[in-house]
MDTraj code that builds the backbone (N, CA, C; nanometers):
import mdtraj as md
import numpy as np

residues = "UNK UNK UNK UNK UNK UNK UNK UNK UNK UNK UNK UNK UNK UNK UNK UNK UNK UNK UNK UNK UNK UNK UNK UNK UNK UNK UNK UNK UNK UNK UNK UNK UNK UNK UNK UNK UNK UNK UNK UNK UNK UNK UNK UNK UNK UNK UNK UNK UNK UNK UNK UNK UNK UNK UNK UNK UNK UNK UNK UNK UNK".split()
xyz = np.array([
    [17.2353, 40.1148, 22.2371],
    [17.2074, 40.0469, 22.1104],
    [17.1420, 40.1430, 22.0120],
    [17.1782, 40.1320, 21.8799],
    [17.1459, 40.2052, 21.7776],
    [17.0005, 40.1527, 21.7421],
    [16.9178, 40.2762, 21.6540],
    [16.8033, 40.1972, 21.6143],
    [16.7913, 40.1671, 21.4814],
    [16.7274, 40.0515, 21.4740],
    [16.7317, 39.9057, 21.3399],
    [16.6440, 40.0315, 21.2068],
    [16.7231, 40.0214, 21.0704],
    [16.6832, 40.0942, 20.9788],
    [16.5470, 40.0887, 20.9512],
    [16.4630, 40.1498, 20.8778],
    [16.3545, 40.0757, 20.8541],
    [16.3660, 40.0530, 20.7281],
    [16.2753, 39.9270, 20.7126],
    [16.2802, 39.8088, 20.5952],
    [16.2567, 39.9413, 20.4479],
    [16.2931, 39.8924, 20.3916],
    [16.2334, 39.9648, 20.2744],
    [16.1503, 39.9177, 20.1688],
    [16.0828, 39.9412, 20.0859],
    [15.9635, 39.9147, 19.9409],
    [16.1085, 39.8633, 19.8691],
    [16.0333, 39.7549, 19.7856],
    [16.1103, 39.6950, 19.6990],
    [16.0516, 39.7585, 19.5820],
    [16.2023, 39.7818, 19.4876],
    [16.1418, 39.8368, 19.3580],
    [16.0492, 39.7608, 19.2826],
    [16.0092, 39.7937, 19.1775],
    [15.8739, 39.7132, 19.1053],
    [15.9656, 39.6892, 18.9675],
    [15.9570, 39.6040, 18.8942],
    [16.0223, 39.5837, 18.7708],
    [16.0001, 39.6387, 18.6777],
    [15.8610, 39.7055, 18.6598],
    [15.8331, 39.8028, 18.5780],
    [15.9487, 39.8659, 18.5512],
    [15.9510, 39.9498, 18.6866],
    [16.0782, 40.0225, 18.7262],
    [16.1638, 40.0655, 18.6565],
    [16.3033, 39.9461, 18.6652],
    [16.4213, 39.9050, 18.5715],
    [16.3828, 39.9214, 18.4424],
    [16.2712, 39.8579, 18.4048],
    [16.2660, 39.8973, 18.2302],
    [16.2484, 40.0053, 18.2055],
    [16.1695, 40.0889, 18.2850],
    [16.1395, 40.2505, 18.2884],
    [16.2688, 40.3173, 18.2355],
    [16.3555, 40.2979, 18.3484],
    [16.4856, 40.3436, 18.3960],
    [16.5859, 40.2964, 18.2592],
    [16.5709, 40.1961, 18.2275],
    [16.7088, 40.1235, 18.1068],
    [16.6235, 40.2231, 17.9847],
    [16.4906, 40.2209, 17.9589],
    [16.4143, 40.2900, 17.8553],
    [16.4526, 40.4561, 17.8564],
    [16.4538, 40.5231, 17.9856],
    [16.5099, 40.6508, 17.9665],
    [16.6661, 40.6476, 17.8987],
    [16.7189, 40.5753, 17.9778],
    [16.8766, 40.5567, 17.9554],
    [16.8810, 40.5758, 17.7750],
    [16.8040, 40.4827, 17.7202],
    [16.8319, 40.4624, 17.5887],
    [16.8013, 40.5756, 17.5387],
    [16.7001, 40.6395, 17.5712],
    [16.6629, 40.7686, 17.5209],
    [16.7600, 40.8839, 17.4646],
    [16.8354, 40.8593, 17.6204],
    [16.9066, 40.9707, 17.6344],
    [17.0605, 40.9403, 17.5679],
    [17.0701, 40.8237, 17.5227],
    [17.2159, 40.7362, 17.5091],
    [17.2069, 40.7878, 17.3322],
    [17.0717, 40.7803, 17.2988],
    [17.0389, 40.7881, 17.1271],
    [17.0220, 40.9270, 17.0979],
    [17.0065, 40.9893, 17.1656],
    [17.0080, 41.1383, 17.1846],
    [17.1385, 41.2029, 17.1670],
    [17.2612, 41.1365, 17.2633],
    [17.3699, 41.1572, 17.2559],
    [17.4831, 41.1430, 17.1158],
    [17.4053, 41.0188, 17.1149],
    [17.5101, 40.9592, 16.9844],
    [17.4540, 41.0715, 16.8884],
    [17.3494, 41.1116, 16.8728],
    [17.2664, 41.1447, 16.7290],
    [17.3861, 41.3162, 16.7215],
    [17.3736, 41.3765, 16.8638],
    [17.3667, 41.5129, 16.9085],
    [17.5622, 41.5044, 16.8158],
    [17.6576, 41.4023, 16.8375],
    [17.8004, 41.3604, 16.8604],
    [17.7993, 41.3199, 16.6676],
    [17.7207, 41.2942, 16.6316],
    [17.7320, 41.2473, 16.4899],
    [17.6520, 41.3682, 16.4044],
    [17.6073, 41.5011, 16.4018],
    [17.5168, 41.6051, 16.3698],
    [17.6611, 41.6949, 16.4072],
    [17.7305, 41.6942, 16.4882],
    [17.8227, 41.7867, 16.5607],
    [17.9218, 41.8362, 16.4267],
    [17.9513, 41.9495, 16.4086],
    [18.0379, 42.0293, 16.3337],
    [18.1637, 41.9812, 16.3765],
    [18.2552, 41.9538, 16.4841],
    [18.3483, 41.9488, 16.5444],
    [18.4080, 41.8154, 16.5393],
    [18.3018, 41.6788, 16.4947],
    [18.3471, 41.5894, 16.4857],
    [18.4265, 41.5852, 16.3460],
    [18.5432, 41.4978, 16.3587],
    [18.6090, 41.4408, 16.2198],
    [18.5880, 41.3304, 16.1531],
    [18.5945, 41.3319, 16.0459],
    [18.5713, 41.1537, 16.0076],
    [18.6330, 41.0982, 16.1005],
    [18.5659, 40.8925, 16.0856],
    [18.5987, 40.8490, 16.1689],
    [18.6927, 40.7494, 16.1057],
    [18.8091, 40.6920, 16.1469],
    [18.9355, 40.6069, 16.0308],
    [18.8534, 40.4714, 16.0124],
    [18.8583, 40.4259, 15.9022],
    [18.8114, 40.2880, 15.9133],
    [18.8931, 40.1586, 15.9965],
    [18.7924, 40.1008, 16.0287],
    [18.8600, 40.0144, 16.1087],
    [18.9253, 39.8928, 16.0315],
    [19.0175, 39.8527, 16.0592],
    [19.0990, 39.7822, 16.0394],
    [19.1328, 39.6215, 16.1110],
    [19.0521, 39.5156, 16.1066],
    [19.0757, 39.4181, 16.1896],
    [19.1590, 39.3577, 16.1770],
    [19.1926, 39.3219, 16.0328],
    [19.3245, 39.2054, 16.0110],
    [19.4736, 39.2778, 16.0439],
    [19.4971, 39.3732, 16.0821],
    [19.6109, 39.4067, 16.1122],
    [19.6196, 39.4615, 16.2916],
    [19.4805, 39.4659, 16.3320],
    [19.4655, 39.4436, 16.5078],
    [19.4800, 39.3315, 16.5517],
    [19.4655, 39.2037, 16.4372],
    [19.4502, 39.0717, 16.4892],
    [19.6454, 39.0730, 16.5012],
    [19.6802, 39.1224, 16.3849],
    [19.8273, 39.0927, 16.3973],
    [19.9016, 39.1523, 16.4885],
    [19.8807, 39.2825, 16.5700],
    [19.9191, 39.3451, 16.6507],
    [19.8796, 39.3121, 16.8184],
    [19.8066, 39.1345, 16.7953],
    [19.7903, 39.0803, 16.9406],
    [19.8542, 38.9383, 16.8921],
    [19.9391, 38.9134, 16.8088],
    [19.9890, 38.8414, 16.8079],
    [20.1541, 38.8269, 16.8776],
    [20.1800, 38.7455, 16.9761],
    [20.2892, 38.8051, 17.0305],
    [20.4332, 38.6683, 17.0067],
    [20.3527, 38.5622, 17.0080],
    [20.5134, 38.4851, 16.9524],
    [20.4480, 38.4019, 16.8139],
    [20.5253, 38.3371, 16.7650],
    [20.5008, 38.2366, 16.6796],
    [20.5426, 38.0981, 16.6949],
    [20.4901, 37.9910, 16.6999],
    [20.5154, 37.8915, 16.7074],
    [20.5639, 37.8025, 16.6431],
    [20.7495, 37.7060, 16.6221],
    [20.7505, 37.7125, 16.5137],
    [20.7120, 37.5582, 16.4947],
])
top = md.Topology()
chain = top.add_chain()
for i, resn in enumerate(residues, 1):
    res = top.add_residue(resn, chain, resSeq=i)
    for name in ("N", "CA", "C"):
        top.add_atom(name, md.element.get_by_symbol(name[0]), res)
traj = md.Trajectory(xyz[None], top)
């Protein structure tokens, strides 16, 4: 017989917010680093009323 794992510490909730709080850090960091960038191009404007029409697939008559 194998031997039984041992139990482990449950994370603390602090924790997770710690953790989602770096994330953002580093997520706003990114975007900032991607929008400052020489290499990027404009971005096309978006267009909804003609995406709405391009999920339109029959018509009903």
């Amino acid at each position: 017989m194998g031997k039984r794992p041992t139990p482990k510490k449950r994370k603390a909730k602090s924790h997770g917010r710690t953790q989602h709080s770096i994330f953002l850090v580093k997520e706003v960091r990114r975007l900032r680093n991607l929008q400052n960038s020489p290499y990027g191009g404009p971005v096309p404007p978006r267009d909804r009323a003609k995406k709405a029409l391009n999920k339109i697939t029959r018509v009903k008559a």
